[in-house]
N, C-alpha and C positions, 0 to 999 in steps of 0.2 A: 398923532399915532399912539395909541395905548400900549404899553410896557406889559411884556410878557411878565406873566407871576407863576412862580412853583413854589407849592404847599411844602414844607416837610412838617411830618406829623413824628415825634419821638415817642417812641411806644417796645424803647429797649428794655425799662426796667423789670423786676419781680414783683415788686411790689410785695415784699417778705412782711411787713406789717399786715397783711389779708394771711396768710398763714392757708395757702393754697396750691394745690399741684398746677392748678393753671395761672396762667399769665395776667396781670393784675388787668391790662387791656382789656380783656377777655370775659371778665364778670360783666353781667347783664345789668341794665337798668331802664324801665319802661317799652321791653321789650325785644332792644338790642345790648347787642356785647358795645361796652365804653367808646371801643373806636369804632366803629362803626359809626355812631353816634356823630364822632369827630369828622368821619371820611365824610360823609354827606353834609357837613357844612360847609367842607372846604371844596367840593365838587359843585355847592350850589351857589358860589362868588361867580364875577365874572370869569369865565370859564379857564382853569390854570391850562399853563402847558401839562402841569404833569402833578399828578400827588404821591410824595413817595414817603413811604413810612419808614423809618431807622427800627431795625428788629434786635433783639438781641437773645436775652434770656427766652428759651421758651422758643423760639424765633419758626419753628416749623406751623405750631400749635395757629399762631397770627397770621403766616404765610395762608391760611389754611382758611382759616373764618375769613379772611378779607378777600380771598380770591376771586369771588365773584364782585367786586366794584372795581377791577384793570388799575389799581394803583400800583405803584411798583417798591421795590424793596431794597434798602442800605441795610448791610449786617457789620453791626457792632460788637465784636467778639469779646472784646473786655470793655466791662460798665468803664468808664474814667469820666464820669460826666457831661452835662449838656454840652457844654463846648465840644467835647470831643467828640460825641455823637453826631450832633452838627458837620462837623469836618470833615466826617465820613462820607457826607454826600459833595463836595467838592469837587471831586472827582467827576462827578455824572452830571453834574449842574453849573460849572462855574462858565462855562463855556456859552450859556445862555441868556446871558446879561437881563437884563429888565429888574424885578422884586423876586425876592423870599420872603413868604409865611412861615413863621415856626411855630408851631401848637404843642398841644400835649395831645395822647392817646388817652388821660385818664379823666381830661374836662370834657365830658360831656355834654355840658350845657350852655356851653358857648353857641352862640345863634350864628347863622347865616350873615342875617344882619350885621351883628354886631363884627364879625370878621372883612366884611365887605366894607364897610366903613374903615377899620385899617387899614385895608388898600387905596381906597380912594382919597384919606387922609395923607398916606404917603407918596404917593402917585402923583399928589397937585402940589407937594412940594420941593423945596430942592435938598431937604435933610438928606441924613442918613440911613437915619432908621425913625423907626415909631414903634411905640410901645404900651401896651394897654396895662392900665393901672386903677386901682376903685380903691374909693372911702370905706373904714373900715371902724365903727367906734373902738375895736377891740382887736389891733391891729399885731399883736403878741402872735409870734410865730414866722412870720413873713418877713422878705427884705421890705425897706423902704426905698424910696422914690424918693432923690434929692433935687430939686428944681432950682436954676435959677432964676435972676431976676428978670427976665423973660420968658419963665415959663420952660426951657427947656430943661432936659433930664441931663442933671451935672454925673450921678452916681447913681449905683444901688448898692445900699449897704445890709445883711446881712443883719439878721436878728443880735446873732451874737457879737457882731466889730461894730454894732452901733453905739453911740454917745449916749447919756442919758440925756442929749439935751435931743438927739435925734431919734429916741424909743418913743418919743408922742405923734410923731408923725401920722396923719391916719392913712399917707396916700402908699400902697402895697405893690408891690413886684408881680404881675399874671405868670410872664415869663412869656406870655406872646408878643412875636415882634412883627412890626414888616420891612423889610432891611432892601435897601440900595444893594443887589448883588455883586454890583464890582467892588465897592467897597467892605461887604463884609467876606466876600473871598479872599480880598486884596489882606485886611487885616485880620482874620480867626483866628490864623497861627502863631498870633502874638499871645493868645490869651494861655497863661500860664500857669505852674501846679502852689502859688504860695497862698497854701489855707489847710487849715490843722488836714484835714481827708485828704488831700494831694490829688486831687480832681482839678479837671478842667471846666470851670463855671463859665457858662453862656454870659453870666450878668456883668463878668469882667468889659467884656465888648463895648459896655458905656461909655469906660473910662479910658478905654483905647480910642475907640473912634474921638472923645472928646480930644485929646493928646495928639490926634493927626489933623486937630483944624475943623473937624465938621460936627454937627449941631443933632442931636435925638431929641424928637417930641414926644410926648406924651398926650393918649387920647383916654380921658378919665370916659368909665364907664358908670349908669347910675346902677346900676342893678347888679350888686356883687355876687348874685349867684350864678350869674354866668360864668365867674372864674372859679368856681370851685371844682377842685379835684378831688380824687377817689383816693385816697390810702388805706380806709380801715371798712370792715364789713357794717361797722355805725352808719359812716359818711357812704356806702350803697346804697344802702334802705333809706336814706337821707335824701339822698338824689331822687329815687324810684321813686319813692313818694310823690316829690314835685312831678315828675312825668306823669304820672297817674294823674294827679290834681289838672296840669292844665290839660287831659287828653279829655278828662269828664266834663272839664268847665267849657272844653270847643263844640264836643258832642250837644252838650244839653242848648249851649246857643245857635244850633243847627237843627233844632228841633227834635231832641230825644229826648224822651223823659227818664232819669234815673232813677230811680228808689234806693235811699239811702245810701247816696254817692261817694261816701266815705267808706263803702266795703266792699266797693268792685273794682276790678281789675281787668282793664284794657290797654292792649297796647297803642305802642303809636302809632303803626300804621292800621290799625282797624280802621273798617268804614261799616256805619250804623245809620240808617234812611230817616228822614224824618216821620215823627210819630209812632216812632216803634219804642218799646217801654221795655226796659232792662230790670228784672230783680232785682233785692239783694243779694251779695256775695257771687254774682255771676263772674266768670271769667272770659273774655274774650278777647284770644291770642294770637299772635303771629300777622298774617296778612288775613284774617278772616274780613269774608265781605256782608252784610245784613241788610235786606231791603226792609222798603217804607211799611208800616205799619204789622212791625213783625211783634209778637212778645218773646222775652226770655226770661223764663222763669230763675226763681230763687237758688242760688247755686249750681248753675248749669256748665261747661264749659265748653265752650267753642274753639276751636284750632286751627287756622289752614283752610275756613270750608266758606263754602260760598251759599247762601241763603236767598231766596228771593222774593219777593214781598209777601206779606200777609202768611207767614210761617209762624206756629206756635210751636216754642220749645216749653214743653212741663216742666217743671221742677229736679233740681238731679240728675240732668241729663249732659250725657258727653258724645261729642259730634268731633270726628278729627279729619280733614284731609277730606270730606268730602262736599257733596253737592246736593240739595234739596231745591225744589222748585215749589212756585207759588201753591199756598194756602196748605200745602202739608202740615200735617200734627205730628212729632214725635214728642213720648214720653208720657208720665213723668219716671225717669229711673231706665231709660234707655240708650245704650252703648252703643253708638256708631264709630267703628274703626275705620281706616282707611279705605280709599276706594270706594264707596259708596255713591250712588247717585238715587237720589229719592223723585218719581213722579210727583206732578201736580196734583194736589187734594188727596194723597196719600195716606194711611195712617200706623204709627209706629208706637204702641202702647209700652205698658209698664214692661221693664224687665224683659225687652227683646232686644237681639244684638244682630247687628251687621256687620259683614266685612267683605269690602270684596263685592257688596251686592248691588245691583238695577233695581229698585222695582219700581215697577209702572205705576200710572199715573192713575189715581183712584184705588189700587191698591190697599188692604189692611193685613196685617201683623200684630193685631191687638194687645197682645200679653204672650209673654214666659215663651220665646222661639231663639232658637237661632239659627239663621240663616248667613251662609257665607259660601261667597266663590258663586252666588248662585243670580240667574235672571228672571226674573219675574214680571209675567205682564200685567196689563192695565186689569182693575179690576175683578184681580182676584185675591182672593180669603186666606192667609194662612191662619190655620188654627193653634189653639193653645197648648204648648207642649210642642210643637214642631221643629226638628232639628233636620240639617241637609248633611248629609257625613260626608264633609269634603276631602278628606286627608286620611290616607288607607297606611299612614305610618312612613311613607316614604316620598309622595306627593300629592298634589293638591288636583283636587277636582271637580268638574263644575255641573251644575244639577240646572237644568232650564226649563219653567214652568211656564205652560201658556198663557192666555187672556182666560177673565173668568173662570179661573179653574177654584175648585174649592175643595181646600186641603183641610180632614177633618184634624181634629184635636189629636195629640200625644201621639202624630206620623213620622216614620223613621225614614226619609230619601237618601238613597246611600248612592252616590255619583260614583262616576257620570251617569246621569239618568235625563229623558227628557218627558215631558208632561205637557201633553197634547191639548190645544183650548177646549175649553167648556165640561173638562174632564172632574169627576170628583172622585179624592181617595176617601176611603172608608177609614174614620176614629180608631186610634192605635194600629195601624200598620206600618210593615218595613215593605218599603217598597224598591224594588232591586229591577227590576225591570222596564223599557218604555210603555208608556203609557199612552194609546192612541186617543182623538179628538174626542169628544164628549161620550168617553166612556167612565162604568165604575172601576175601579182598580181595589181589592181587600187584600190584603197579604199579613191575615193574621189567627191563628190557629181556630179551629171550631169549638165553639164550647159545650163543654159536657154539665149536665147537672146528674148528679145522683141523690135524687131522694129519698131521705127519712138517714141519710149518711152521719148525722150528728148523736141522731139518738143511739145507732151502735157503737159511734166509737163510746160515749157516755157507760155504753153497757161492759165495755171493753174493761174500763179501768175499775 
């Protein structure tokens, strides 16, 4: 019978070295906020009873980003250290015996994997705890990992209380554990405030459990950058990085091609189809989805939007929150705001923006429009210069064009208006009224010419 596990992830601090109104937590890297990052590794072990995060500083801001993954929440009112943070969920969890995980909020890049393996390294044995620790040639900074002569973890000592004979140590403190619950309920409030900060240190826990009879292992990890944490806006961009790298090195072995894969930017959860080719400097953000043999041009950015195969985006182009379907063109140099859904074989030229809009499937917008709030069917033209005046200063309006309607150049639709199939407006007009089925509609003043007008005024001056 497999031992119940609860995560706690501590995610109290500020993290005052980021020099930030938000929560150190809470800065982003390869497309999520840090814990975030951390919640979904510890939801993706064999399945916990429970993940609860320790909030502190900030504690609404985290309640807030996290809400949506059902983890639950310990508030630590005064910092006084890991150990104390710890403690605080006591109360909610001791009552539930099996293991605790303890992580950080600000290691992101601790794997699934690699945490899963904690558990089941602790799980098959009868220690106390287990504790993850990596090689480090340049190991300055960090406690050490004291072993004895079996291999188990006698101590951790502290950069500054270590020996010179124990500053070479290369083996380093993570500070993730997997703990025997009864026993580290049984013993946490032992661990106490003697060290220059008068904090309660987690690390203490070694040397207590050592002192009650029972034994901590250590499970070296090879790949030290799974233990790395976020303190300074360097070590961000430091992280991100790596997310970027291995999000491009997965795509391209799933058959994408990238252009100059060292200046685009995709998040983690993007999905991009095979044989669809990515420019340079494109960005593609959030949960955006890309079908098979799509292009995206040079500098484009995608957001939120769902794409589906054989879509050309031009160069320059930004797509948020919406929806395009097979073999559409937009672009290059065009603005899709949210709400958007683009028919099949559609076309969205230079410098035309959406918001708000349908349009059908065959459909063109070639150049210089914008249309929003508005529905447009299959196979009809808007012209160059066409704007739908949605918003009369107080609310928004919606303007619905039929199939095949062909709207000339520089038309002015001022909603609610509706526009009857197979109808065409006449080049520069305001059109304020409905427009029945395959009718003309003009609404724009008669033109006067007066000739030989230039040679008087000439005469005039």
């Amino acid at each position: 019978m497999k031992s119940s596990i609860n995560v706690v992830i501590l995610a109290a601090g500020l993290g005052t070295r980021m020099k930030s109104k938000r929560a150190k937590v809470l800065h982003r890297a390869g497309g999520l906020t840090l814990v975030e990052h951390v919640v979904n590794a510890a939801i993706g072990i064999t399945p916990p009873e429970h993940v609860t995060v320790v909030v502190g500083s900030l504690a609404e801001q985290v309640k807030a980003a996290l809400a949506h993954t059902g983890v639950r929440f310990v508030e630590q009112t005064e910092q006084k250290g890991t150990g104390h943070a710890l403690l605080m969920c006591r109360e909610a969890l001791a009552s539930q015996g099996g293991l605790v995980v303890v992580t950080y909020g600000d290691g992101p890049l601790l794997s699934r994997a690699t945490l899963q393996e904690l558990v089941d390294r602790q799980a098959s044995s009868d220690r106390a705890a287990t504790l993850i620790t990596t090689r480090l040639d340049d190991p300055t900074g960090y406690g050490r990992i004291i072993l004895g002569k079996d291999g188990e973890v006698l101590a951790i000592v502290e950069q500054k209380a270590a020996t010179p004979q124990q500053l070479p140590i290369p083996l380093i403190n993570s500070g993730i554990y997997c703990f025997r619950a009864d026993l580290l309920w049984k013993h946490i409030a032992e661990i106490g405030t003697d060290n220059p900060a008068r904090e309660y240190y987690l690390t203490d826990i070694v040397e207590i459990l050592n002192r009650a009879g029972h034994t901590v292992a250590a499970l070296e990890v090879s790949d030290s950058q799974e233990l790395l944490g976020i303190n300074t806006r360097a070590e961000l961009a430091a992280v991100d990085k790596i997310f970027r790298e291995r999000k491009v090195r997965e795509l391209m072995q799933e058959g994408v091609t990238i252009e100059k894969p060292e200046t685009v930017t995709i998040d983690g959860a993007v999905r991009i189809g095979a044989d669809s080719i990515v420019g340079p400097f494109a960005q593609m953000l959030g949960r955006t989805e890309i079908g098979e043999d799509c292009r995206i041009g040079a500098c484009s950015i995608i957001e939120n939007s769902k794409l589906a195969d054989r879509v050309h985006v031009a160069p320059f182009t930004s797509i948020t929150d919406s929806h395009v379907e097979a073999e559409a063109q937009i672009g290059p140099f065009a603005r899709l705001r949210p709400g958007n859904r683009v028919g099949a074989g559609a076309h969205i030229g230079n410098f035309v923006e959406l918001k708000n809009t349908r349009l059908g499937a065959g459909a063109k917008a070639s150049h210089l429009a914008y249309l929003g709030d508005a529905e447009i069917g299959d196979k009809t033209n808007i012209g160059a210069g066409t704007i739908t005046c949605n918003y009369d200063g107080a609310q928004k309006h919606r303007t619905r064009i039929g199939k095949e309607v062909f709207v000339g150049s520089n038309s002015t639709l001022v909603a609610p208006i509706e526009i009857g199939d197979e109808s065409y407006i006449g080049a520069g007009s305001v059109i304020t009224d409905a427009v029945p089925e395959k009718a003309l509609a003009l609404g724009r003043a008669r033109q006067v010419v007066k000739e030989g007008w230039t040679a008087k005024r000439k005469k005039k001056k």
